[in-house]
C-alpha positions as CSV (number, residue, x, y, z in Angstrom):
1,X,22.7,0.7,-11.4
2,X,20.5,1.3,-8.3
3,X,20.8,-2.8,-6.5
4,X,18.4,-3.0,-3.4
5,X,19.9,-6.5,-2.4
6,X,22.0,-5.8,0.6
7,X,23.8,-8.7,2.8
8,X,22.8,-8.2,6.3
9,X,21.1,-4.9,6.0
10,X,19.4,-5.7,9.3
11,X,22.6,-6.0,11.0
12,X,24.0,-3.0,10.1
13,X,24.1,0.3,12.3
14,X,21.3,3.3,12.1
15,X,24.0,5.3,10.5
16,X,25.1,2.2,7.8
17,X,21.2,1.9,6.7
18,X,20.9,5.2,6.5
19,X,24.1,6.0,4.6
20,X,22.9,3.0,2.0
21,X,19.9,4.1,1.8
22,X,21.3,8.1,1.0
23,X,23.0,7.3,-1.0
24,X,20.5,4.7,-3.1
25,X,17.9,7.1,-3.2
26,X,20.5,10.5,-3.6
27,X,18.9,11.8,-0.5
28,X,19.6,15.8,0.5
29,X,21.6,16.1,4.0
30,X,18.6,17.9,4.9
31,X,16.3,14.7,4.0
32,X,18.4,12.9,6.2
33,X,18.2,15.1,9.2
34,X,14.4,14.4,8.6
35,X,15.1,10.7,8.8
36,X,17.1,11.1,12.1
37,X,14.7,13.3,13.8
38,X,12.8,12.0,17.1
39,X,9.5,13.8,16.1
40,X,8.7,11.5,13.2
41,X,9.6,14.6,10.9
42,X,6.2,16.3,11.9
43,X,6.5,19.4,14.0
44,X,3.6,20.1,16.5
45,X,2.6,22.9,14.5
46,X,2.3,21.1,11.1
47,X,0.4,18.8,13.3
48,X,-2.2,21.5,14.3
49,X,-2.9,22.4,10.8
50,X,-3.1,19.3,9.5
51,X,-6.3,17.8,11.8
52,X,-8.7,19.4,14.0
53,X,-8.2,19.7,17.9
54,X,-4.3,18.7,17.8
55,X,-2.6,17.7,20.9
56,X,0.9,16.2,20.4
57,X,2.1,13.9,17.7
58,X,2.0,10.2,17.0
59,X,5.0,8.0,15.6
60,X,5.8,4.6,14.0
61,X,9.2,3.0,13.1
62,X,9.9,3.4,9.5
63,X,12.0,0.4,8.3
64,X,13.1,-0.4,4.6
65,X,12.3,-3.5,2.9
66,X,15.5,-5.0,0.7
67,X,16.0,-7.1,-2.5
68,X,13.2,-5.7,-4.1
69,X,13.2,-6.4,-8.7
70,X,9.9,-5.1,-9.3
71,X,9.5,-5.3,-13.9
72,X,12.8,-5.1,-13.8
73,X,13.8,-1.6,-11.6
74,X,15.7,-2.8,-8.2
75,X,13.5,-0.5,-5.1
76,X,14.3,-0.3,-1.5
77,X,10.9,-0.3,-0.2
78,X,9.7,2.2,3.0
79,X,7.4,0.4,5.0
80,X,5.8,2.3,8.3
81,X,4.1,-0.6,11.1
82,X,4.6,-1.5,14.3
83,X,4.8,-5.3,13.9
84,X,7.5,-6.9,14.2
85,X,8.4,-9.5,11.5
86,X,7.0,-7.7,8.3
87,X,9.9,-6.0,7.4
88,X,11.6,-8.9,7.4
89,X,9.1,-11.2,5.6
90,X,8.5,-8.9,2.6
91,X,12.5,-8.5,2.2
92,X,13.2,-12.5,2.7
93,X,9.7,-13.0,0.3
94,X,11.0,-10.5,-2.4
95,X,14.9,-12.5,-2.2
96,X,13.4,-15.5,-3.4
97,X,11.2,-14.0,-5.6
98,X,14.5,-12.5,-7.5
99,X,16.2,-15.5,-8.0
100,X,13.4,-15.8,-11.0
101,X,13.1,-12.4,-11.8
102,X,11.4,-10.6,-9.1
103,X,7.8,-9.4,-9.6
104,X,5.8,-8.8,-12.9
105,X,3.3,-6.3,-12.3
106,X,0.7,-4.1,-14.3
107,X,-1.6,-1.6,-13.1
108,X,-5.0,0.0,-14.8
109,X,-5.3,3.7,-16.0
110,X,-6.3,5.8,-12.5
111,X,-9.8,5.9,-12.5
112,X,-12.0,7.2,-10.2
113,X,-15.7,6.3,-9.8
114,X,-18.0,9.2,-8.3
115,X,-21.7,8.4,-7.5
116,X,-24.9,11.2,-7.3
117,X,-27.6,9.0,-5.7
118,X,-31.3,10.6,-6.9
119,X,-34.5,10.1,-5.3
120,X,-38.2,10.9,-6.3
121,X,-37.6,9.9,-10.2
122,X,-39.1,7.3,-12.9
123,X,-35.6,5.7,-12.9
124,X,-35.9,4.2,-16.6
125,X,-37.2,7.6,-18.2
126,X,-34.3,9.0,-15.6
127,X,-32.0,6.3,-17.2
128,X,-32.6,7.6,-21.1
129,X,-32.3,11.1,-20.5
130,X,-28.9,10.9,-18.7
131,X,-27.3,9.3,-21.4
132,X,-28.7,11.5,-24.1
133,X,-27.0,14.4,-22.3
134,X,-23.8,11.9,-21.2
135,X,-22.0,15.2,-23.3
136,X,-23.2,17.9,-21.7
137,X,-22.6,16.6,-18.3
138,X,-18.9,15.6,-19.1
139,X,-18.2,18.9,-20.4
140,X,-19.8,20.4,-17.3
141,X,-17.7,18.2,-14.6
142,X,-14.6,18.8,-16.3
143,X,-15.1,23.0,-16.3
144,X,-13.8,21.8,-12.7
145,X,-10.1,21.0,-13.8
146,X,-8.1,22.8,-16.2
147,X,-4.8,20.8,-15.3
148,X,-6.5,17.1,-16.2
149,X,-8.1,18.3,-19.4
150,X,-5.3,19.7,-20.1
151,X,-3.5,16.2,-19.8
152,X,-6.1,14.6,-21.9
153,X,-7.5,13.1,-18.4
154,X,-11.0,14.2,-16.1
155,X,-14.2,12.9,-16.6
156,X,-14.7,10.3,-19.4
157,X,-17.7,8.3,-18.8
158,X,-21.1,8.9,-17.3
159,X,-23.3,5.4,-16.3
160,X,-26.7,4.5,-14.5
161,X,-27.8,1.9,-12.5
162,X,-31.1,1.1,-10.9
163,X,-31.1,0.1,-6.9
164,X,-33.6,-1.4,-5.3
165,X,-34.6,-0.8,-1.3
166,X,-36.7,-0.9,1.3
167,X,-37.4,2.6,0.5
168,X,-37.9,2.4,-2.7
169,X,-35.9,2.2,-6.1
170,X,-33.0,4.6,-6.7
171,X,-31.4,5.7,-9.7
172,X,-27.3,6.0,-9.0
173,X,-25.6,8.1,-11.9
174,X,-21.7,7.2,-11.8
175,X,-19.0,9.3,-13.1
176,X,-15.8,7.6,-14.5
177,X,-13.1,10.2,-13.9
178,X,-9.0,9.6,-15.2
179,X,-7.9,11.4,-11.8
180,X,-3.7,11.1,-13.1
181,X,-1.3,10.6,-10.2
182,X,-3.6,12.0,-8.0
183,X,-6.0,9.8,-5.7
184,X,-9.1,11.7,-7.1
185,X,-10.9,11.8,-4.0
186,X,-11.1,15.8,-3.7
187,X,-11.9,16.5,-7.6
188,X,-13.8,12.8,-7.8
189,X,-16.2,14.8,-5.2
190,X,-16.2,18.3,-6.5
191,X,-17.5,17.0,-9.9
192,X,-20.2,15.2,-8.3
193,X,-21.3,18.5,-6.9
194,X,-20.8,20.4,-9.7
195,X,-23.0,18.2,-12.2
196,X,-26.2,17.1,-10.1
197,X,-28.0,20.6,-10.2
198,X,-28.0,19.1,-13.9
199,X,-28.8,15.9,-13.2
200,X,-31.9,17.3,-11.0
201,X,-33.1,19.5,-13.6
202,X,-32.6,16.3,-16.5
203,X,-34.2,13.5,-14.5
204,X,-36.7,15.6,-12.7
205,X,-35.4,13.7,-9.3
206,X,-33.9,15.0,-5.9
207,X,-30.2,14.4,-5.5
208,X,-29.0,13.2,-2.2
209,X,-26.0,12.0,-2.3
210,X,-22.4,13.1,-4.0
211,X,-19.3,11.6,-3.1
212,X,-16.9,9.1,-4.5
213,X,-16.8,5.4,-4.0
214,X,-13.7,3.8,-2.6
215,X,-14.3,0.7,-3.9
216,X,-11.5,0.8,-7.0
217,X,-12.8,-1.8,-9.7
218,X,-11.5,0.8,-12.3
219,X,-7.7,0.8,-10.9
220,X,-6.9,-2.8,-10.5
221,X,-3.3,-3.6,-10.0
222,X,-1.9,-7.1,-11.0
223,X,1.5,-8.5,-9.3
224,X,2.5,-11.9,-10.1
225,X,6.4,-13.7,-9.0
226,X,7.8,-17.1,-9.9
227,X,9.6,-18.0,-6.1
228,X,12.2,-20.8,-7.1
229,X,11.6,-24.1,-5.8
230,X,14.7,-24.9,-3.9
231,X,14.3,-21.6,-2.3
232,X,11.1,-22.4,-1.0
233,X,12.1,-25.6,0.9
234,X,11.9,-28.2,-1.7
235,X,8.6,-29.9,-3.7
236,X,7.1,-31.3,-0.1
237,X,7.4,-27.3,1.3
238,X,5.3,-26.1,-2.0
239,X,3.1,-28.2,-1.9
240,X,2.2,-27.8,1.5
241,X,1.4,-24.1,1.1
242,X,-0.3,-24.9,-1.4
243,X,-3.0,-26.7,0.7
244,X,-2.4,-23.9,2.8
245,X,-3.4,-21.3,0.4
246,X,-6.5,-23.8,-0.4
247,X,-7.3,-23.5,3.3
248,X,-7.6,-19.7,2.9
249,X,-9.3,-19.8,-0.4
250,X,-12.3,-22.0,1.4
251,X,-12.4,-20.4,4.8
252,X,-13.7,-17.1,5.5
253,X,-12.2,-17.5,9.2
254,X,-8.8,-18.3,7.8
255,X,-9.0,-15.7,4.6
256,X,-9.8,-12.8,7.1
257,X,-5.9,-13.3,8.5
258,X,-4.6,-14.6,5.2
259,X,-5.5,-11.3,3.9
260,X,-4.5,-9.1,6.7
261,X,-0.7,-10.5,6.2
262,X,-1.0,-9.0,2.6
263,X,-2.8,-5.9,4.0
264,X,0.7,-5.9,6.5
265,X,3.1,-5.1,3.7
266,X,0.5,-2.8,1.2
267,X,-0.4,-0.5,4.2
268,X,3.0,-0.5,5.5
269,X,4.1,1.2,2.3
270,X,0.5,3.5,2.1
271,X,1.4,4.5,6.0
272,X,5.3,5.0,4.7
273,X,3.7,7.3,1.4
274,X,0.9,8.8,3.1
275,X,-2.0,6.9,1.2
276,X,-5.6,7.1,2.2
277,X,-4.7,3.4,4.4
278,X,-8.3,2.7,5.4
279,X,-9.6,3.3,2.0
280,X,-7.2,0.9,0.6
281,X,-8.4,-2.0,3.4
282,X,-12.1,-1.4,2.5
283,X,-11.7,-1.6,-1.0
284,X,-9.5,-4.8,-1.0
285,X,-11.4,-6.2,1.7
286,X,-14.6,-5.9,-0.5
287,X,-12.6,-7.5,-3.4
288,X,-11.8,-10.3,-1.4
289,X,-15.7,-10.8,-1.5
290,X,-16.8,-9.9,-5.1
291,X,-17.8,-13.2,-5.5
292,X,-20.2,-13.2,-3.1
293,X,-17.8,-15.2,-0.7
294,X,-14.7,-13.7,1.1
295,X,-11.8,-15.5,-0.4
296,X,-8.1,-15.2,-0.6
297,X,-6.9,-11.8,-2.4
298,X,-3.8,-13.9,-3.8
299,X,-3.6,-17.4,-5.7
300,X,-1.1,-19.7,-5.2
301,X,0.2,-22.8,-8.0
302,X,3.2,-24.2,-9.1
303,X,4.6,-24.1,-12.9
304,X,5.7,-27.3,-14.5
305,X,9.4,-26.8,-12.9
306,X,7.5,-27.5,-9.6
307,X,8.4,-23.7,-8.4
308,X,5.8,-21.9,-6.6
309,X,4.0,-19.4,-8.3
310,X,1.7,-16.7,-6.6
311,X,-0.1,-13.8,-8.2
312,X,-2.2,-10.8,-6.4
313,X,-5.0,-9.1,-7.6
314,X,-6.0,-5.5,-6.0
315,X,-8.1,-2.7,-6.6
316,X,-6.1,0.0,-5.6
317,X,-6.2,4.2,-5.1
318,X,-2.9,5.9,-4.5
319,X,-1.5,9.1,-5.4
320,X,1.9,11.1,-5.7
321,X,0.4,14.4,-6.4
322,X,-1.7,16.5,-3.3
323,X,-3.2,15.2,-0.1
324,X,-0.5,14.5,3.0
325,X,1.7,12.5,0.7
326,X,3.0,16.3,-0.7
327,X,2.8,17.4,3.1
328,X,4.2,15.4,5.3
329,X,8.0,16.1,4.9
330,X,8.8,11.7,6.2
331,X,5.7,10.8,3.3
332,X,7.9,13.2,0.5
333,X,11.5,11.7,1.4
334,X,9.7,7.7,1.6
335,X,8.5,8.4,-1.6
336,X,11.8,9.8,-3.2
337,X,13.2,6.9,-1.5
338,X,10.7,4.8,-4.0
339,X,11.9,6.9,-7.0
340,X,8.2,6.6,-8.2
341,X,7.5,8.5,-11.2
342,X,3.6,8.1,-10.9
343,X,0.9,6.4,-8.8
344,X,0.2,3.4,-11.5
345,X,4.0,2.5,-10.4
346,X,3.7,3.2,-6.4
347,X,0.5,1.2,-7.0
348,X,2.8,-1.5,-8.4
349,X,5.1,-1.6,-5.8
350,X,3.1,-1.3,-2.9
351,X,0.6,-5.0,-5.2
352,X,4.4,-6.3,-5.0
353,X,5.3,-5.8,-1.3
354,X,2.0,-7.5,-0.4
355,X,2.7,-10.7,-2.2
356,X,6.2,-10.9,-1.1
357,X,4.7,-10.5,2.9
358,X,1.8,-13.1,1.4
359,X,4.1,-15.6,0.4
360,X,7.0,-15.2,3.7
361,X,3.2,-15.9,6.1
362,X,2.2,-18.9,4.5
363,X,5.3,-19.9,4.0
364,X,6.3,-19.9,7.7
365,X,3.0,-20.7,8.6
366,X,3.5,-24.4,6.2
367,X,6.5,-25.2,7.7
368,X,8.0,-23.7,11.4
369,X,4.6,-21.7,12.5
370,X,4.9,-18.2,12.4
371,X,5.6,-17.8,15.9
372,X,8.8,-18.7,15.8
373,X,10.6,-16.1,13.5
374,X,8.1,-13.5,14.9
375,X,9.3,-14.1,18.6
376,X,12.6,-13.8,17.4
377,X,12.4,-11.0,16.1
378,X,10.0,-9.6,18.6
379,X,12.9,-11.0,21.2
380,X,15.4,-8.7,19.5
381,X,13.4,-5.7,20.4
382,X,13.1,-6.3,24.0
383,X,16.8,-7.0,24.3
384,X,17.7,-3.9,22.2
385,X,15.2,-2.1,24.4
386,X,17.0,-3.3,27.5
387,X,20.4,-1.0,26.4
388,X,22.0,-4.2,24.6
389,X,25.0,-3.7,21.9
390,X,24.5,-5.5,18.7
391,X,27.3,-8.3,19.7
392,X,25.0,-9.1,23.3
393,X,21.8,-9.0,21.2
394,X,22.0,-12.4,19.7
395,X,23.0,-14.1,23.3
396,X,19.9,-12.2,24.9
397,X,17.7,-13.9,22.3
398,X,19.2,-17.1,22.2
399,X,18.5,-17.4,26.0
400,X,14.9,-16.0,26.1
401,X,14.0,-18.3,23.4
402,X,15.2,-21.4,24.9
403,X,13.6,-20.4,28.7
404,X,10.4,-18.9,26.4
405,X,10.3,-16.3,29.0
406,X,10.3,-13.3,26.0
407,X,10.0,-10.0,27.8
408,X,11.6,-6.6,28.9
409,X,12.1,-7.7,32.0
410,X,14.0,-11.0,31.7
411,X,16.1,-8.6,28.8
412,X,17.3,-6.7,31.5
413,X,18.3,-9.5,33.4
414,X,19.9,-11.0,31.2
415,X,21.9,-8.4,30.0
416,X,22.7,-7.8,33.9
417,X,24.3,-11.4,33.9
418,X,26.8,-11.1,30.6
């Protein structure tokens, strides 16, 4: 049985994470070479093929999140930012979330939505006619996959909608598409193509136009996690971030950061897997306003124990199949790491880490202030940066938080003095 709680993983040496982690996720010696290398696993030359105009490469620490019991499978969790504190919020968030099980989640069918805008067309008569040839132009848009209609996926559903603008009214023909494990963007968009010349000729209209919409309503993902009381901090502790959570659910100025501290663990694990990052943060930040106020992506209560109960809600477009996440060889070995078997379940996962990074920010945030774990932390850096062994790390710390003077500099010093 694969367990992913591990005392003191952050204390351990390079060599004792990555060992653990091998040997968790049954990693190749060649994987872990990968893991070791300075470049971030990407050569130049991948580099150059992958974006235009290439001039070096760009890393980010990779970190593991632990104690992770997502419906009921234990994952160490890959998680790519440059912040400190996350890492360590998400783990400590999904501890106490296991003490009552860990994290419940569920996740829609992987549907992709594709929209042909057309112009210059009596949208109602435009309207009728599409959906009395909603047959022939499924048939049409899935000549354009063999492998999903083969898998009883592809194109399902074809829809109208009427738009009105300052230029006039538009009709918007959507196509619901069952893209698998793949994020759909590439096939989403070569359908679209492939069916407006059809669309012209049936409405009689000008299509502008084609291209998929990131905003996921169609793949919402659903996390929820009991965190035991008395490992919060007690009833007055719950409570608290409780009003907290009320505070974020009422203030756009407050929900903005609220959010981005969910955003910190989901994107950490979309950078880790190589996910589509700033299509994930549009989508979820334009579900944070589907009720035409930007609110709080989570919800926060308490059960009639008194333990705290949150629950996440995200529309959500991943994929394990194609795009960089089959390319990049540090994206293949995170994901292996995840032993994912599909992208509803790295969908889960990632739903999961957010919450558990939701719940360590408001938590700290209720009771300490997040500054003061985050300097800590942040203090750790600077005196590992300064050449210090893990034994003179904790006194460097100790002393920079007490004088507040937290910097590289004063690190040095310090280390200079013991």
């Amino acid at each position: 049985m694969r367990n992913s709680s591990i005392s003191k993983f952050f204390e351990k040496s390079r060599k004792e994470k990555l060992d653990i982690v091998k040997n968790f996720a049954n990693l190749s010696e060649e994987e872990l070479k990968i893991l070791q290398s300075n470049n971030g696993g990407i050569s130049f030359e991948k580099a150059d093929k992958m974006v235009e105009n290439a001039i070096g490469t760009f890393s980010l620490p990779l970190g593991i999140a632990t104690n992770f019991k997502i419906n009921g499978k234990d994952y160490l969790i890959p998680m790519v930012i440059e912040e400190p504190s996350v890492i360590a919020a998400a783990s400590k968030g999904a501890k106490i979330a296991r003490i009552k099980g860990g994290f419940d989640v569920s996740a829609d069918e992987s549907y992709s939505i594709g929209q042909i805008q057309v112009l210059d067309v009596d949208v109602s008569n435009g309207i009728r006619k599409i959906k009395e040839s909603e047959k022939k132009i499924l048939e049409l848009a899935n000549s354009k996959s063999n492998t999903l209609s083969k898998m009883g996926k592809g194109a399902k559903e074809v829809s109208c909608k009427e738009i009105d603008t300052p230029l006039g009214k538009m009709l918007i023909v959507e196509l619901l598409i069952d893209v698998g494990d793949a994020m759909g963007a590439n096939i989403t968009n070569t359908m679209c193509e492939t069916v407006s010349p059809i669309i012209e000729k049936i409405t009689g209209g000008r299509v502008l136009l084609r291209i998929l919409s990131n905003y996921s309503t169609r793949r919402i993902v659903k996390a929820k996690a009991i965190f035991d009381k008395d490992g919060v901090g007690g009833d007055e502790v719950v409570d608290d971030i409780l009003m907290a959570y009320q505070f974020a659910d009422n203030d756009v100025y407050r929900a903005v950061t609220h959010n981005k501290g969910i955003m910190n663990g989901t994107i950490a694990v979309a950078n880790a897997t190589g996910q589509d990052s700033r299509a994930i943060e549009a989508s979820a930040n334009a579900y944070a306003a589907r009720t035409g106020k930007y609110r709080s992506l989570s919800k926060w209560s308490k059960d009639k124990d008194g333990n705290l109960v949150g629950s996440l809600e995200l529309p959500l477009s991943v994929g394990i199949v194609g795009g960089i996440s089959n390319v990049h060889p540090v994206a293949k070995i995170c994901t292996k790491i995840l032993d994912v078997t599909s992208a509803k379940e790295l969908a889960c996962v990632m739903t999961a880490t957010g919450l558990a990074q939701n719940y360590s920010a408001i938590r700290a945030l209720a009771t300490e202030g997040i500054q003061k774990g985050h300097m800590r932390l942040h203090a750790r850096n600077l005196a590992a940066a300064a050449g210090a062994t893990s034994d003179q790390i904790d006194q460097i710390v100790q002393k920079m938080i007490k004088e507040k003077k937290i910097s590289l500099d004063r690190a040095k010093k310090l280390l200079e003095q013991i």
